[in-house]
MIDOBA-466837 format. One line per 3 residues: their letters; for each residue y, z, x of N, C-alpha, C, O, CB. Coordinates in Angstrom, 3 decimals. Glycine has a CB too. Layout:
a) Y Z X Y Z X Y Z X Y Z X Y Z X ~ ...;
% end
This chain:
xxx) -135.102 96.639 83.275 -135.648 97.018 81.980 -137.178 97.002 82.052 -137.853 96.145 82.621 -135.135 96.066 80.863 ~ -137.589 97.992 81.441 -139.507 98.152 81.709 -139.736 97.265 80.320 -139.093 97.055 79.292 -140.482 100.310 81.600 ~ -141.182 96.813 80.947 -141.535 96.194 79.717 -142.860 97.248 79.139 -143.575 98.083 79.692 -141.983 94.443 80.026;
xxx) -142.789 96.901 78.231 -143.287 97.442 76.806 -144.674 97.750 77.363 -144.689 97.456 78.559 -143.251 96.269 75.348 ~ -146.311 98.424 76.776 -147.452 98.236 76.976 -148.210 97.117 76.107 -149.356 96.769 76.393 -147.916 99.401 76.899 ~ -147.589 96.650 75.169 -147.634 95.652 74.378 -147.501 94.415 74.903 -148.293 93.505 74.659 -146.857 95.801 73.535;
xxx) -146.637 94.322 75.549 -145.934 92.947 76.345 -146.964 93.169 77.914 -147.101 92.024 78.344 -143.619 93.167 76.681 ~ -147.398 93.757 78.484 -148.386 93.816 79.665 -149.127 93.548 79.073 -149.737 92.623 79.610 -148.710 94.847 80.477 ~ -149.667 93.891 77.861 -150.792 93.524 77.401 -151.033 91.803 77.183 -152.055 91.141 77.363 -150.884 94.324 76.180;
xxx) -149.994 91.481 76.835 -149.689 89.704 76.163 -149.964 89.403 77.437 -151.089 88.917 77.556 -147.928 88.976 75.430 ~ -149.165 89.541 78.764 -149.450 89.281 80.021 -150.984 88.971 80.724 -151.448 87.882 81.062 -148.903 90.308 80.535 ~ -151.678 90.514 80.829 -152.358 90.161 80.987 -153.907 88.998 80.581 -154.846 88.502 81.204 -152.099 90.893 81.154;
xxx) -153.351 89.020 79.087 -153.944 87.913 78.407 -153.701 87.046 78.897 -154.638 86.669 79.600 -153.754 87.680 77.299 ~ -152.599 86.233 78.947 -151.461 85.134 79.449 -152.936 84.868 80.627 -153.929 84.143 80.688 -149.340 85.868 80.217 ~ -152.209 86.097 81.520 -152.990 85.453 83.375 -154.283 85.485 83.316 -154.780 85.019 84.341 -152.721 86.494 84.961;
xxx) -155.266 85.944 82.319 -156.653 85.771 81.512 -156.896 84.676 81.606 -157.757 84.252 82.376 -156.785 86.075 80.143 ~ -156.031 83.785 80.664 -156.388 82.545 79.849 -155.794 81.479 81.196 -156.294 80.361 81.324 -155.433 82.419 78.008 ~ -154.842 81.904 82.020 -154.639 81.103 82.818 -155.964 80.837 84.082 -156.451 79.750 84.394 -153.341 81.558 83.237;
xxx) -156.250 81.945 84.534 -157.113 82.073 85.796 -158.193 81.408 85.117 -158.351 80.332 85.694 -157.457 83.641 86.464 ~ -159.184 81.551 83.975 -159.747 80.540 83.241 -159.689 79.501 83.418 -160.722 78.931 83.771 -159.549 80.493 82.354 ~ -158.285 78.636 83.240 -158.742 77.252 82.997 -158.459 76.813 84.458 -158.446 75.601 84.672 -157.915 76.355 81.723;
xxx) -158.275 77.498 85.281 -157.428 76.843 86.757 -158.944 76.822 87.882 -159.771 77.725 88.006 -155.716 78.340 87.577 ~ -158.920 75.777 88.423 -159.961 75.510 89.028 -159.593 75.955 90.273 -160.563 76.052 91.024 -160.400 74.233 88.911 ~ -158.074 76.396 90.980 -158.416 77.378 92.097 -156.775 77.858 91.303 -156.200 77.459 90.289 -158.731 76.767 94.195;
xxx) -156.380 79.076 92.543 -154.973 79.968 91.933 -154.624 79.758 94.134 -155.333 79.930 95.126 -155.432 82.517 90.749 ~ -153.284 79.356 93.918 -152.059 79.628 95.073 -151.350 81.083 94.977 -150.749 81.539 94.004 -150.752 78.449 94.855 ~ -151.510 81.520 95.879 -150.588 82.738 95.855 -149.439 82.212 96.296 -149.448 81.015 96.583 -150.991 83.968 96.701;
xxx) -148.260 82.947 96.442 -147.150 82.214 97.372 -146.405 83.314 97.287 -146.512 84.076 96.326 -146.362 80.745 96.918 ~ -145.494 83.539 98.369 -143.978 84.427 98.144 -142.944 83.621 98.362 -142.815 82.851 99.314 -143.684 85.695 99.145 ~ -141.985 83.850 97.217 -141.014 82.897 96.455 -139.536 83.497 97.061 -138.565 82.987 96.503 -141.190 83.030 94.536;
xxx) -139.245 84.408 98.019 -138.468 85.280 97.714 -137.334 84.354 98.518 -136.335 85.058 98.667 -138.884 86.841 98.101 ~ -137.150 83.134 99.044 -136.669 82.532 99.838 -135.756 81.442 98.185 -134.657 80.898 98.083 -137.975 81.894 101.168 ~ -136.635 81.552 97.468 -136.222 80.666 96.407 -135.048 80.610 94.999 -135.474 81.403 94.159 -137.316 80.580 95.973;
xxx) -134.135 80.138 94.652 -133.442 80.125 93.899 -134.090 79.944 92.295 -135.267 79.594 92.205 -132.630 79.283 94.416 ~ -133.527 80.119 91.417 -134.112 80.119 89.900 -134.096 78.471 89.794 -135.074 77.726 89.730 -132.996 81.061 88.533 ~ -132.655 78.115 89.793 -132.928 76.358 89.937 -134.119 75.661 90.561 -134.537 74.607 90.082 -131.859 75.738 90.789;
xxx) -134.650 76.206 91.578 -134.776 75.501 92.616 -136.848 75.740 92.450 -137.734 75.099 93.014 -133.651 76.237 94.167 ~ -136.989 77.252 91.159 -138.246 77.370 90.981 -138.621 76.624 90.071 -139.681 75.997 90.082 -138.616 78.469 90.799 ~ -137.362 76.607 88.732 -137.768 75.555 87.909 -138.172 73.811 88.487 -138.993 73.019 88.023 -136.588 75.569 86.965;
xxx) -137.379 73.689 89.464 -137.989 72.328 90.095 -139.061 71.676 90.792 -139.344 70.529 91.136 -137.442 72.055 90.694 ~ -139.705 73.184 90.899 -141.163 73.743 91.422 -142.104 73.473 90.694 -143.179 72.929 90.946 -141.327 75.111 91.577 ~ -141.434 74.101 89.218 -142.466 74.228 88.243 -142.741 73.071 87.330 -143.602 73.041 86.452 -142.181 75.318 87.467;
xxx) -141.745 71.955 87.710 -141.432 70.668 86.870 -142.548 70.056 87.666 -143.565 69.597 87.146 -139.755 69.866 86.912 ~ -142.279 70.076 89.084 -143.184 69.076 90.072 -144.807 69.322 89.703 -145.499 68.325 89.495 -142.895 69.504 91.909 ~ -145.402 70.653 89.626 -146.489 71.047 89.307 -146.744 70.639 88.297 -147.852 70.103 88.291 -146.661 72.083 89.354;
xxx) -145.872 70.612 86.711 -146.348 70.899 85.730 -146.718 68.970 85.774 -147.577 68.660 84.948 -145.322 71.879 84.552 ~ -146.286 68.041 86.434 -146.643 66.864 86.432 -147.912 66.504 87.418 -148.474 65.409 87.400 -145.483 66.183 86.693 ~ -148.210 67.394 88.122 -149.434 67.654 88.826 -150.609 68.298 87.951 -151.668 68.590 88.507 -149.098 68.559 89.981;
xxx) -150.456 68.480 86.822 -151.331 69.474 85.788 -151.677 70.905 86.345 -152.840 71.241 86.570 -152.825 68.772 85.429 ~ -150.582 71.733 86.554 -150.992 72.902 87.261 -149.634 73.777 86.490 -148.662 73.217 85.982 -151.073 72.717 89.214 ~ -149.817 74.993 86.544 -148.511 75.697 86.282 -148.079 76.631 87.323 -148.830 76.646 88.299 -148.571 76.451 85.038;
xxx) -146.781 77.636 87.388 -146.585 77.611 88.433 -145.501 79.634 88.287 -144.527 79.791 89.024 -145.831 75.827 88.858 ~ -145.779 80.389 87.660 -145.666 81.656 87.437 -145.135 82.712 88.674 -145.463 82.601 89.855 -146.940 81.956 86.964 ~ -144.332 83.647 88.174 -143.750 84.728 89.191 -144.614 85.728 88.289 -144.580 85.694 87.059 -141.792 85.009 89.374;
xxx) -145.399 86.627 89.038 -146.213 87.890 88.533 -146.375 88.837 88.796 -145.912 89.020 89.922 -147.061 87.922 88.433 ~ -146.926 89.913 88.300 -146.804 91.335 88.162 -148.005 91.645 88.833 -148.902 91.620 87.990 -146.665 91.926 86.703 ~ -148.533 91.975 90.148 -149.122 92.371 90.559 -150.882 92.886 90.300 -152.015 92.505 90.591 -148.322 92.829 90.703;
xxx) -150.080 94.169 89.441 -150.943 94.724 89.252 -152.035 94.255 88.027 -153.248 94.448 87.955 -150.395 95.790 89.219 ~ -150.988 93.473 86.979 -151.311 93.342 85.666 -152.162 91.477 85.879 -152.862 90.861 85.075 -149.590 93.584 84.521 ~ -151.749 91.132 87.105 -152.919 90.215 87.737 -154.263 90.348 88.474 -155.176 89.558 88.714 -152.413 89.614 88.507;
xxx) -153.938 92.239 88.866 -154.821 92.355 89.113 -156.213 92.845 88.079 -157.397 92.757 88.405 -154.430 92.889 89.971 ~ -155.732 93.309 86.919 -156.280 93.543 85.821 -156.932 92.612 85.286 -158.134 92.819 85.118 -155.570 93.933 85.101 ~ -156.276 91.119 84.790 -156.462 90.211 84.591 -158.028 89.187 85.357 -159.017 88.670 84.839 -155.197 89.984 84.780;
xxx) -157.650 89.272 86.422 -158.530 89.104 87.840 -160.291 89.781 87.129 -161.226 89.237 86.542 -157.587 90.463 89.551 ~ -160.008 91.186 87.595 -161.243 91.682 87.160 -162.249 91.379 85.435 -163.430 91.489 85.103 -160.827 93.113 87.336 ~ -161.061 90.999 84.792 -161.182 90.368 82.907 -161.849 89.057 83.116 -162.799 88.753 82.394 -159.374 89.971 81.877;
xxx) -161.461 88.324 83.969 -162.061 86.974 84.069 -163.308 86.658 84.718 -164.086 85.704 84.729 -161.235 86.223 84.645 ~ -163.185 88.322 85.503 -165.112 88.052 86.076 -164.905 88.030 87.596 -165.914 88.011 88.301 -166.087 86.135 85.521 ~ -163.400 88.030 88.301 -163.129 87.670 89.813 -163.061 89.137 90.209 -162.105 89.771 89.761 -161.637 86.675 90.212;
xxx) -163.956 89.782 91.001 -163.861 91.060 91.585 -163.713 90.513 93.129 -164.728 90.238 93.769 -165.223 92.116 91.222 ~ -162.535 90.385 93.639 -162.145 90.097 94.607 -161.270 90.881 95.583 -160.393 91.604 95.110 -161.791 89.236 94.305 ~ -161.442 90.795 96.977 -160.624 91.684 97.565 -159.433 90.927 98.065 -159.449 90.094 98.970 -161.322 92.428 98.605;
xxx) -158.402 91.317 97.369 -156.943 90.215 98.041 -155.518 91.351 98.027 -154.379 91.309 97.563 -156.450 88.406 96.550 ~ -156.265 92.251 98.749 -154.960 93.273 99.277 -154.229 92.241 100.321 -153.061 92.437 99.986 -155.554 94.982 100.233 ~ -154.167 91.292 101.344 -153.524 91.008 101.310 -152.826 89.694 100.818 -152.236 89.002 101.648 -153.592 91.387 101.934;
xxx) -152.865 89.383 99.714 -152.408 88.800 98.856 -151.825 89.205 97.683 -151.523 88.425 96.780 -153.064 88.230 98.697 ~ -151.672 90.264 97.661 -150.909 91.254 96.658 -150.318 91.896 96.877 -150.238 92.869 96.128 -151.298 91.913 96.025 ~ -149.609 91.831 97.870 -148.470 92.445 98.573 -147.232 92.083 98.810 -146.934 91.096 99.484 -148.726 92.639 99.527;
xxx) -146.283 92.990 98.180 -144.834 91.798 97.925 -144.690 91.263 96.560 -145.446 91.340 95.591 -144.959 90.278 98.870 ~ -143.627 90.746 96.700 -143.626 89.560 95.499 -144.356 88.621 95.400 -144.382 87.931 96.419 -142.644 88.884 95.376 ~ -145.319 88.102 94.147 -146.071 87.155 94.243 -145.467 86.128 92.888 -145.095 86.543 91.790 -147.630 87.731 94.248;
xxx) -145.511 84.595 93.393 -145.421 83.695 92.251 -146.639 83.088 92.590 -146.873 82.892 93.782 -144.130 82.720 92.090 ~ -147.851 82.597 91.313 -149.101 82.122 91.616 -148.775 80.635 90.734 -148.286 80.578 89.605 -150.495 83.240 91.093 ~ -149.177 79.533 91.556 -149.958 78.120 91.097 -151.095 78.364 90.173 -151.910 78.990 90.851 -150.613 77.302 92.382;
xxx) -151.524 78.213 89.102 -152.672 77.973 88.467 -153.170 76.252 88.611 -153.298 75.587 87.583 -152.399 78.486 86.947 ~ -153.327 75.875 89.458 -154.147 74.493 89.929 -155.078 74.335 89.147 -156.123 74.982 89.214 -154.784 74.422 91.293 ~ -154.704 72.991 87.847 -155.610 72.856 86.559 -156.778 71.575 87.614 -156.712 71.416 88.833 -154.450 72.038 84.673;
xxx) -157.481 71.047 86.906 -158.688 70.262 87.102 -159.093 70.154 88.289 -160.081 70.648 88.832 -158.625 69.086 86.680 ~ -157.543 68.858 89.052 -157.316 68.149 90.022 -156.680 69.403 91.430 -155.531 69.843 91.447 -156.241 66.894 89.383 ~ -157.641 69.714 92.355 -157.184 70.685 92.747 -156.572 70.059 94.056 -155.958 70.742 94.875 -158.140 71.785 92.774;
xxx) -156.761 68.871 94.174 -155.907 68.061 95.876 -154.484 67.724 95.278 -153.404 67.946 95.827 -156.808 66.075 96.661 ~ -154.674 67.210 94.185 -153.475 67.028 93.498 -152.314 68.151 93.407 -151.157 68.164 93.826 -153.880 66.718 92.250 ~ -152.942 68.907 92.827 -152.130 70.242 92.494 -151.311 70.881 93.846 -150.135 71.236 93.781 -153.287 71.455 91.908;
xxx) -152.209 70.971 95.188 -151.652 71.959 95.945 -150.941 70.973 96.690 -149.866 71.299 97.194 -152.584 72.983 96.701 ~ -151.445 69.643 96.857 -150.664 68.855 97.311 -149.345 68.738 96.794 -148.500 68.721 97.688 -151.201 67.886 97.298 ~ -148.827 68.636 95.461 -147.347 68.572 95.105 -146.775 69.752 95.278 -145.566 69.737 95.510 -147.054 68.165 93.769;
xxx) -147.558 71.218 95.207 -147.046 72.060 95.865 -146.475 72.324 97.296 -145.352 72.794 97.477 -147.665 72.604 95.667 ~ -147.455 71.938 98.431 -147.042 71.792 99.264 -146.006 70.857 100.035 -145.412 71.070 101.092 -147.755 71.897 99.457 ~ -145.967 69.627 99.080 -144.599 68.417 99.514 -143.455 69.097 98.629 -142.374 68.742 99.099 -144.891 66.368 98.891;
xxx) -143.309 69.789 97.724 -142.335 70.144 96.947 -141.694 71.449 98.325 -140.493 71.536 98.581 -143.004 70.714 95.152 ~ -143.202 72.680 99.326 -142.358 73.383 99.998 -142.043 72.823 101.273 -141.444 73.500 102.109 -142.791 74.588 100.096 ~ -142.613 70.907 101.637 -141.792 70.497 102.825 -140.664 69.773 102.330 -139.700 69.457 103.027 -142.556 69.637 103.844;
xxx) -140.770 69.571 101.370 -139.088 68.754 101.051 -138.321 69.743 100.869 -137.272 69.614 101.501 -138.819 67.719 99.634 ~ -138.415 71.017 100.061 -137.565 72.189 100.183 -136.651 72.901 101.198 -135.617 73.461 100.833 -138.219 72.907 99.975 ~ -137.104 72.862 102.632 -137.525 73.666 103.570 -137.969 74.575 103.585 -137.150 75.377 104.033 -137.035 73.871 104.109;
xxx) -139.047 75.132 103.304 -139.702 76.309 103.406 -139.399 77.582 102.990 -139.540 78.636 103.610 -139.876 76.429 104.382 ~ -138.904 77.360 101.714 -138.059 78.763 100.761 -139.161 79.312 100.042 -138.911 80.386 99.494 -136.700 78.298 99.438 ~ -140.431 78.816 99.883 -141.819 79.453 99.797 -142.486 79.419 100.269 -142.701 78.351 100.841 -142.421 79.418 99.218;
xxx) -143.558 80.710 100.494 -144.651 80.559 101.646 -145.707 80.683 101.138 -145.897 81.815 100.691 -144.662 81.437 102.747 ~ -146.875 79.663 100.951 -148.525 79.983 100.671 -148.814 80.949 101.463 -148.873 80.809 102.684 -149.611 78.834 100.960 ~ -149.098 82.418 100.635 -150.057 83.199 101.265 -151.226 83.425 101.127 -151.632 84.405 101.751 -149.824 84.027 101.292;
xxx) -152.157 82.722 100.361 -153.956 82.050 100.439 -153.814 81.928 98.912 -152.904 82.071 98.095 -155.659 83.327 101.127 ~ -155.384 81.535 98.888 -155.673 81.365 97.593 -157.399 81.768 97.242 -158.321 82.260 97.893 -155.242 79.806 97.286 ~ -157.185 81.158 95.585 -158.546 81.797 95.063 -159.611 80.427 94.907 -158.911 79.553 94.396 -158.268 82.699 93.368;
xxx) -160.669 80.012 95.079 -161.020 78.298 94.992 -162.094 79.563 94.711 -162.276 80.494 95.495 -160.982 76.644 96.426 ~ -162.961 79.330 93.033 -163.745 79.873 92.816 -164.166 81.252 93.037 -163.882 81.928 92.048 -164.207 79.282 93.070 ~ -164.540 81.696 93.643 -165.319 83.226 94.241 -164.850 83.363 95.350 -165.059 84.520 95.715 -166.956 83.354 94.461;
xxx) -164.245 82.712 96.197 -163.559 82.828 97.389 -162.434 83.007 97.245 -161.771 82.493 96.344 -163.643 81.958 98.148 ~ -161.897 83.961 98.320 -160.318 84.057 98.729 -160.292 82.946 99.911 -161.364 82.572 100.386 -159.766 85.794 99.347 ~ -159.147 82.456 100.349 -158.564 81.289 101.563 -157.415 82.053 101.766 -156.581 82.367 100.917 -158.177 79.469 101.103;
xxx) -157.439 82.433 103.405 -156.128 82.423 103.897 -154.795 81.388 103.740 -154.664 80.352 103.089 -156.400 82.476 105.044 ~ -154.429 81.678 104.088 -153.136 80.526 103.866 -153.328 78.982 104.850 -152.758 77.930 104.559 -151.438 81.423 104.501 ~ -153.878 79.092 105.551 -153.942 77.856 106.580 -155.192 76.965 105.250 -154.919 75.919 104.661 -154.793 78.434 108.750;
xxx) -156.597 77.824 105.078 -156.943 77.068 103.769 -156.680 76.723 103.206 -156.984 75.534 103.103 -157.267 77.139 103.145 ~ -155.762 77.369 102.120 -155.256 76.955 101.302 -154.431 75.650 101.302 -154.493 74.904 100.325 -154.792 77.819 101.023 ~ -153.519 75.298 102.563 -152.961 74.744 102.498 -153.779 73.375 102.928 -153.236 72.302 103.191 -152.011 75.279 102.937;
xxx) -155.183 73.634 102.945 -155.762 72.551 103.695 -156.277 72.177 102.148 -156.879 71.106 102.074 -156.952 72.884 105.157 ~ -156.187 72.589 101.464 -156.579 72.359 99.704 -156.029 71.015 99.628 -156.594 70.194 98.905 -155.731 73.536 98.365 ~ -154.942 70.679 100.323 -153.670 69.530 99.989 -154.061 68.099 100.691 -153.546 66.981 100.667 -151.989 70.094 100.742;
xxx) -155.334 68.721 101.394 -156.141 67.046 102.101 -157.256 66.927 101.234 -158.291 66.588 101.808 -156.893 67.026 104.005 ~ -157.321 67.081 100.209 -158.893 67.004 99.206 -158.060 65.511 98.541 -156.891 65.393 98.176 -159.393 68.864 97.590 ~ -158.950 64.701 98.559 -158.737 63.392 97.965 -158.442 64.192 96.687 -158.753 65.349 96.403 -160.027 62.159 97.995;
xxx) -157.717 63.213 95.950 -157.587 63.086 94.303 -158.608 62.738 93.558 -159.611 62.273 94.099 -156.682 62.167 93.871 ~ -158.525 62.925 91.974 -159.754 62.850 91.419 -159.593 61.167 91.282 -160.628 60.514 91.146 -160.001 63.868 89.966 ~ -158.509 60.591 91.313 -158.660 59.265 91.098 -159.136 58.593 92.664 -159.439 57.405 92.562 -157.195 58.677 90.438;
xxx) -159.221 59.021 93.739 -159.427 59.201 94.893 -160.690 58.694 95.258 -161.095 57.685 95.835 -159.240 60.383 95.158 ~ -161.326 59.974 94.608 -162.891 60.052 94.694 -163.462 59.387 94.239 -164.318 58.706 94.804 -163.485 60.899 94.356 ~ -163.013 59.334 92.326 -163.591 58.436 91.332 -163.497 56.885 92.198 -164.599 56.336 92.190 -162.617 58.527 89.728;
xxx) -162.463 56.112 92.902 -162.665 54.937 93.785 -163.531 54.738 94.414 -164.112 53.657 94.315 -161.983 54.749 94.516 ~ -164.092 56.043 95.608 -165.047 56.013 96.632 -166.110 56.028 96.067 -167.007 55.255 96.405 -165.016 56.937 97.546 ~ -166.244 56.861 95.135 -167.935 56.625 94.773 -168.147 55.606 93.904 -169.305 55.273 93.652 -168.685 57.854 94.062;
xxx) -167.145 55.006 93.359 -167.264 53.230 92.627 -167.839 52.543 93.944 -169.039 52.368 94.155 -165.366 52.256 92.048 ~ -166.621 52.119 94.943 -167.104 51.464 95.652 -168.232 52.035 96.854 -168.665 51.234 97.683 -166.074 50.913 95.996 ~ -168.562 53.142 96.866 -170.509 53.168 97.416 -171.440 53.028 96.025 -172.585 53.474 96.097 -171.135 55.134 98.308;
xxx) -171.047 52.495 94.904 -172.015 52.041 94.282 -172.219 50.652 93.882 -173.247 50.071 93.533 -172.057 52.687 93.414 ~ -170.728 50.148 94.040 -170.937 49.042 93.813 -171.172 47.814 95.189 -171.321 46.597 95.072 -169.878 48.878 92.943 ~ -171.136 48.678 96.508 -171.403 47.927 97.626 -172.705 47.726 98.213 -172.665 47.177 99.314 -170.724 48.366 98.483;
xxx) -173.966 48.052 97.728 -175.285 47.554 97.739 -175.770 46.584 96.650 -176.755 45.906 96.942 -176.094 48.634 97.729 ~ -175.272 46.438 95.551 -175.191 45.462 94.494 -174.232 43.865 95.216 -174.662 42.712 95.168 -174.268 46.395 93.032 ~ -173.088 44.253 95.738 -172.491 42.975 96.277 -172.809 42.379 97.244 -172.463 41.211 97.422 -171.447 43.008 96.504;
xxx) -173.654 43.158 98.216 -174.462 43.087 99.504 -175.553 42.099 98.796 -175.598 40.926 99.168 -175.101 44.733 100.198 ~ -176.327 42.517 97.898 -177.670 41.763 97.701 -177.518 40.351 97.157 -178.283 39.438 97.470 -178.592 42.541 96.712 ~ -176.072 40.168 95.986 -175.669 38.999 95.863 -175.002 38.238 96.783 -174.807 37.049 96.531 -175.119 39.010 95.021;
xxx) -174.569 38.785 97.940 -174.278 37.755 99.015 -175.737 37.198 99.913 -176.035 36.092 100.364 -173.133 38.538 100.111 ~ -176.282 38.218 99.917 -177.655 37.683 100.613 -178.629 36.961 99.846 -179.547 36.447 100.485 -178.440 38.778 101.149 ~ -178.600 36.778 98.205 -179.324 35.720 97.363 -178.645 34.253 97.663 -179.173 33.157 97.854 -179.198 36.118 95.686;
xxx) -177.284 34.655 97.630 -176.414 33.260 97.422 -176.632 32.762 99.278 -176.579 31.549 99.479 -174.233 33.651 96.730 ~ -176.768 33.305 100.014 -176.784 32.811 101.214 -177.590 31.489 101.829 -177.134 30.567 102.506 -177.104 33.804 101.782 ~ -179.182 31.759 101.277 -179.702 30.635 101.877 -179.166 29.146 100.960 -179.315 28.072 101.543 -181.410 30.892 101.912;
xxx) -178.584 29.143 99.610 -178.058 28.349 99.201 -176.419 27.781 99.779 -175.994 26.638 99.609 -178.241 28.773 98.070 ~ -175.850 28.648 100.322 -174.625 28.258 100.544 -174.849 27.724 102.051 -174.036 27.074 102.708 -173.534 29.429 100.287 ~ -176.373 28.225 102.524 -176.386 27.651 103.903 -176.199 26.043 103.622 -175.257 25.292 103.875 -177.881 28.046 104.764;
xxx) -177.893 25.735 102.793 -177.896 24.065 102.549 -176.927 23.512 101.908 -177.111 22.317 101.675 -178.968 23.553 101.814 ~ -175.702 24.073 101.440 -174.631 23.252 100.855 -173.543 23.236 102.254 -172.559 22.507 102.376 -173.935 24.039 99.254 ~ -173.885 23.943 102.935 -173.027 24.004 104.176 -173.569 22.954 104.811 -172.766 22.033 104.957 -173.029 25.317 105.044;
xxx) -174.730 22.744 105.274 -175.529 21.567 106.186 -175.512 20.227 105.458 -175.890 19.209 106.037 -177.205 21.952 106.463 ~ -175.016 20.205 104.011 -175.504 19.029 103.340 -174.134 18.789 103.501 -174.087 17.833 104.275 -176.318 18.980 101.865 ~ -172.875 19.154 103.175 -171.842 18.620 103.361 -171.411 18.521 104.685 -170.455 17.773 104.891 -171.088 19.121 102.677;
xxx) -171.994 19.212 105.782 -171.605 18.531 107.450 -172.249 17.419 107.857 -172.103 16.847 108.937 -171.955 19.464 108.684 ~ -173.180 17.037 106.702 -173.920 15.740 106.725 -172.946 14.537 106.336 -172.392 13.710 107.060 -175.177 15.809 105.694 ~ -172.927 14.671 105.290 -172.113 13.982 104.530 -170.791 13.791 105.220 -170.462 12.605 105.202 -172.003 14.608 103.285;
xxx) -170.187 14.342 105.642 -168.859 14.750 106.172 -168.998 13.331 107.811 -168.399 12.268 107.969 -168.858 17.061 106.654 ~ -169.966 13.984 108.628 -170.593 13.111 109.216 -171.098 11.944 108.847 -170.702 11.121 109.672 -171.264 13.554 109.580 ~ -171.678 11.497 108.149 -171.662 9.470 107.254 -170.685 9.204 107.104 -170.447 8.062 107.497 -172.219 8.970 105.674;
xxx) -169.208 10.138 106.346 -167.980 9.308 106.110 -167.598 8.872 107.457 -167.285 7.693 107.620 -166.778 10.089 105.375 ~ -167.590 9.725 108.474 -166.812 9.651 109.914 -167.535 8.451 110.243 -166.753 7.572 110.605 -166.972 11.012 111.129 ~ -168.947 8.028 110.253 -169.406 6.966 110.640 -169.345 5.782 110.058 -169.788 4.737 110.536 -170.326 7.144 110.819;
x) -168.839 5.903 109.094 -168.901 4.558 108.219 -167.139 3.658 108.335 -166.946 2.598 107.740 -169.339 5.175 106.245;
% end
């Protein structure tokens, strides 16, 4: 059944408002995949904050150019495409994508992606899935800020904990002698 020019139209809005808020887009071909088995795709993502769409090509490619991405991804538009919209957290996102297609066995295939103004082949893309998490990062740069602050209070408290060290091997020494 064709759809309407009305309903492409809603569409391409739809993949508008999506490519917008998604801080990179997964291409993938799904064609290995069952309907069950996408919804379980799309459950895993949607708890990753990402969503997870089967699309119309062309009417993405429309979309694409609406959002400001004049990009060349002939080959990424070839075939059937289902796209990841990867919201904030983008290690997060491709990461549950990608453990969702090794626990699967491989009934979808990343064929690259969009990370800003760039296209990524697929080996990129899939390297998207080693980017620390935002809770990840937010840790590391706590602790490089808070490890020159704990450094300087160990080195204030030091020459004091020396003479409490020497005063009690003193002491320690009178009991033994007495």
């Amino acid at each position: 059944m064709a759809i309407t020019r009305q309903q492409k139209e809603e569409l391409v809005k739809l993949y508008t408002e999506k490519l917008q808020a998604a801080s990179a887009v997964v291409f993938t071909d799904y064609r290995g995949a069952t309907a069950q088995q996408m919804n379980a795709l799309r459950d895993k993502l949607r708890a990753a904050d990402s969503t997870y769409m089967v699309v119309k090509n062309t009417l993405l490619r429309l979309a694409l150019e609406q959002s400001g991405r004049h990009l060349d991804l002939d080959g990424l538009m070839e075939g059937p495409n289902a796209v990841a919209f990867i919201g904030e957290d983008i290690g997060k996102g491709v990461k549950a994508l990608k453990d969702w297609i090794k626990q699967e066995g491989d009934l979808v295939a990343i064929k690259g992606a969009i990370l800003d103004q760039d296209v990524l082949n697929a080996s990129q893309a899939e390297a998207l899935s080693e980017l620390p998490t935002r809770e990840e990062m937010l840790a590391k740069l706590l602790a490089t800020i808070i490890a020159p602050a704990s450094q300087l209070v160990r080195t204030i408290n030091e020459p004091g904990a020396s003479l409490a060290r020497v005063l009690q091997a003193r002491v320690d020494a009178q009991q033994e002698a007495a």
